[in-house]
N, C-alpha and C positions, 0 to 999 in steps of 0.2 A: 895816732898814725895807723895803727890796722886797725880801727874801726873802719879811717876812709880808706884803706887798701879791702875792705868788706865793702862796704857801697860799692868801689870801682867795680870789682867782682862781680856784684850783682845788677849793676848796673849793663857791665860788658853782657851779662847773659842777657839781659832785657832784650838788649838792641841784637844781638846775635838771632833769637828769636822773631825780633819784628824786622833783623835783616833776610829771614829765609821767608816769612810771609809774604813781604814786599815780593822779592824774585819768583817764588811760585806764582802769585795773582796778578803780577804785572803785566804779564803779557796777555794770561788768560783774559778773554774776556767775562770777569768775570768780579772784577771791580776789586785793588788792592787797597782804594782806600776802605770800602765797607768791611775787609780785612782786618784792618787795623785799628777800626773802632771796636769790633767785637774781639776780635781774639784776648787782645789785653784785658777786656771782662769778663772773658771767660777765665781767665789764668787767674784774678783776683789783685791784677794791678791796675796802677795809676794811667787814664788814658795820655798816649806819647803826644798829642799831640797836632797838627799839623805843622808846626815846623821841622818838628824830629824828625817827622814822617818823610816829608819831600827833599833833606838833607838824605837821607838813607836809600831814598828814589834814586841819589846820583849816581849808583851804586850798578841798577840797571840802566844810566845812560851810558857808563862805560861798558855793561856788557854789551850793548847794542852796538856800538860804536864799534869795537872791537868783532862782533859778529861781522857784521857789513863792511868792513873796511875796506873794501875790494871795490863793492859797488857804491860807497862814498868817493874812494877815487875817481872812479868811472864817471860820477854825476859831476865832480868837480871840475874833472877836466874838459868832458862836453859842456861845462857850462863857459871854460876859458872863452872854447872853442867856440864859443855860439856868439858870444860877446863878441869878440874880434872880427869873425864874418858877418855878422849881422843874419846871422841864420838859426833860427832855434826850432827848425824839426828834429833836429837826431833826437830819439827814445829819449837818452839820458837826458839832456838836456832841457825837453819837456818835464823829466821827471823831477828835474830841480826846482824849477820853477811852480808845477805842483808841491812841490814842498813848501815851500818859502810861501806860495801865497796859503795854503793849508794851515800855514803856522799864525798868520795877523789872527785870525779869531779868539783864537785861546790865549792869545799874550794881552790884545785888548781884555777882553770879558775877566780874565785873571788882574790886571791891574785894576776896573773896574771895582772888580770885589772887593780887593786888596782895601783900596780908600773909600767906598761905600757899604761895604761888611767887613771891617777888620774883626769882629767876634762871631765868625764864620764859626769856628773852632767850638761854641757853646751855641751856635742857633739852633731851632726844633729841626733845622734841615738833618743835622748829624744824630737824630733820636733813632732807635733802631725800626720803632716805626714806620718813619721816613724811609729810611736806606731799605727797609721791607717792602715795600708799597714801587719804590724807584726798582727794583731789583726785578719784580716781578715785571713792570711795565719795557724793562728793557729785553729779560726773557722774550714777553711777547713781538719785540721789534725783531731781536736777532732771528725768532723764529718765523716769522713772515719772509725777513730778507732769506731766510732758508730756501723756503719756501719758492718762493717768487724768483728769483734771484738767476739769470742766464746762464751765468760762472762760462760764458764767452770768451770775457779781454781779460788780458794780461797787463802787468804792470806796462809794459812798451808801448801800451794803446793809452795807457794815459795824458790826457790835456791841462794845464794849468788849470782852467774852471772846477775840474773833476777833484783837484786839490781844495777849490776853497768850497767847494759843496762839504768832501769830507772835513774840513775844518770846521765849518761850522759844527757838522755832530763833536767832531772833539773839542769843542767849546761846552759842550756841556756838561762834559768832567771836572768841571767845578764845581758843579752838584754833587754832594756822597754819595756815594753807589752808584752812578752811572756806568763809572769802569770806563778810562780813556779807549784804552785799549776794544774794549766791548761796543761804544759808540761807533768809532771810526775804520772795526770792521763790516759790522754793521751797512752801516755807509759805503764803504766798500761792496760789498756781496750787491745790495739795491743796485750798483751802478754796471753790475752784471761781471763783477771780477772775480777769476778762480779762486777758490779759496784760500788755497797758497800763496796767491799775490794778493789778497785782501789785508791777510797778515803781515807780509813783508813791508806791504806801503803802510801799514798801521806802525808796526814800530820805527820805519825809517822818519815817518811824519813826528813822530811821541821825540825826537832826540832832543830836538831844540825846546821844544816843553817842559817838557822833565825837567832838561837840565837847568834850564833858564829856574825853574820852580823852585828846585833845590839848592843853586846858585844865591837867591834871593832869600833862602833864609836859615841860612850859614851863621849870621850873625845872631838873630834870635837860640836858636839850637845848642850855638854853644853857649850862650849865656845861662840857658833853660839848665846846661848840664851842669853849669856850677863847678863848686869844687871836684868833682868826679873828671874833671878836662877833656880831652878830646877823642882819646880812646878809646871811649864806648862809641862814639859815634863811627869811628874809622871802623872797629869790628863789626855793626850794623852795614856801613855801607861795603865793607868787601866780603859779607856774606849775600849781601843782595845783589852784588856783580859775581858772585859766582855762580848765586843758585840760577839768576836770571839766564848765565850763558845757557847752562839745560836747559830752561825753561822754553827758550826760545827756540832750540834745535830739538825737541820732543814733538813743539807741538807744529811747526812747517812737519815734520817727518809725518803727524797725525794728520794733519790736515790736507796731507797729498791724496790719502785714499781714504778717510774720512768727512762724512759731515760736522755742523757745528751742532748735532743737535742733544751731546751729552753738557754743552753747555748753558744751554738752553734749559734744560733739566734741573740741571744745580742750581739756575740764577731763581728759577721759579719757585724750587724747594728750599732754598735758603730765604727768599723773598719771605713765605709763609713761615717757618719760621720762627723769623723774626716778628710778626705780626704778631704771634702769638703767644713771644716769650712776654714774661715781667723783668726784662732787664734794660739798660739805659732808658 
């Protein structure tokens, strides 16, 4: 018995640690799962995973949930409203519907993988190589969309299509290291949206992803945790709903009079590297 009251222990730190990774990089653009592949090599442990990982994700979908709750109501209730008139201009309303179509991409391409790469988790995609090489190619994207980018419309100027364009880049955070969050502001910024609102509709889009992600492998995660039970997972995910709530009010407050372009920086200099280490 306190051997496994020792594992529990170190187990709860594990996930306490790959709960405050998650919530720092999640929102960043700046890829949490390429996070969680190197960090745990650095530290000298066992990699967590991707099921660990996206159970611990659920973690920032309540902090988002909970951030936005105000302007979840708002979209919910204009979308009653839009239902029953038969009118779907109000802002919100539109912006629901950008949601929802935003979201088919990543739930397709995510089942896709699921049943035609279930050893996602061990392919050369996850080498740090790879996430080196992706890491830098998205630096270069965000920084173009920097670049280029009108930072014009606001989230209220958004149209359903504007949703499945940005869903499509968030479809491709099923590749390590692209960084959901990094894709689909991205994609954002291109479509000429303030910076502030690039972010906001990035995480309001991320909730049903995430959580659906993390939802789905509940069952795996806790099998994976074995005799050590549930507990370490519960301290992973309510360190990653806490740290995520900061995470996400630092960087709307950064991004009000700030560019993107210290992240832009990091994704390049971590891109390299990684290129350049001998690890994974």
């Amino acid at each position: 018995m306190p051997e496994l009251s020792a594992i529990s222990l170190l187990q709860c730190w594990h996930s306490l640690v790959l709960g405050l990774v998650v919530g720092l990089t999640e929102f960043l653009p700046i890829s949490s799962s390429a996070h969680l592949a190197v960090v745990p090599v650095l530290l000298g442990w066992d990699d967590p995973g991707l099921a660990l990982s996206a159970v611990i994700e659920l973690g920032s979908s309540g902090a988002v949930i909970a951030y936005f709750r105000h302007d979840l109501g708002r979209i919910g209730r204009a979308l009653q409203q839009a239902r029953k008139r038969g009118d779907w201009t109000a802002p919100e309303a539109r912006l629901g519907l950008a949601m929802a179509l935003g979201t088919l991409p990543i739930l397709l391409v995510g089942a896709a993988f699921k049943l035609l790469a279930p050893n996602l988790a061990h392919s050369a995609l996850r080498s740090f190589h790879a996430i080196g090489l992706v890491s830098i190619l998205m630096a270069a994207l965000l920084g173009l969309a920097e670049w280029i980018g009108s930072r014009s419309r606001s989230m209220s100027d958004l149209r359903a299509g504007d949703g499945g364009l940005v869903g499509l880049a968030q479809a491709l955070a099923v590749i390590p290291g692209v960084s959901r969050s990094g894709s689909t502001i991205t994609a954002n910024l291109f479509l000429g949206l303030r910076r502030e609102d690039a972010a906001r509709f990035s995480f309001l889009l991320g909730i049903p992803a995430v959580a659906l992600a993390g939802l789905s492998e509940i069952g795996d995660a806790v099998q994976q945790s074995g005799s050590t039970g549930v507990i370490p997972l519960l301290v992973g995910i309510g360190t990653a709903a806490i740290s995520s709530w900061f995470t996400i009010r630092v960087l709307l407050g950064y991004l009000k009079r700030h560019s993107t372009w210290i992240f832009v920086g990091y994704r390049l200099v971590f891109g390299l590297l990684l290129l350049s280490s001998r690890l994974g």
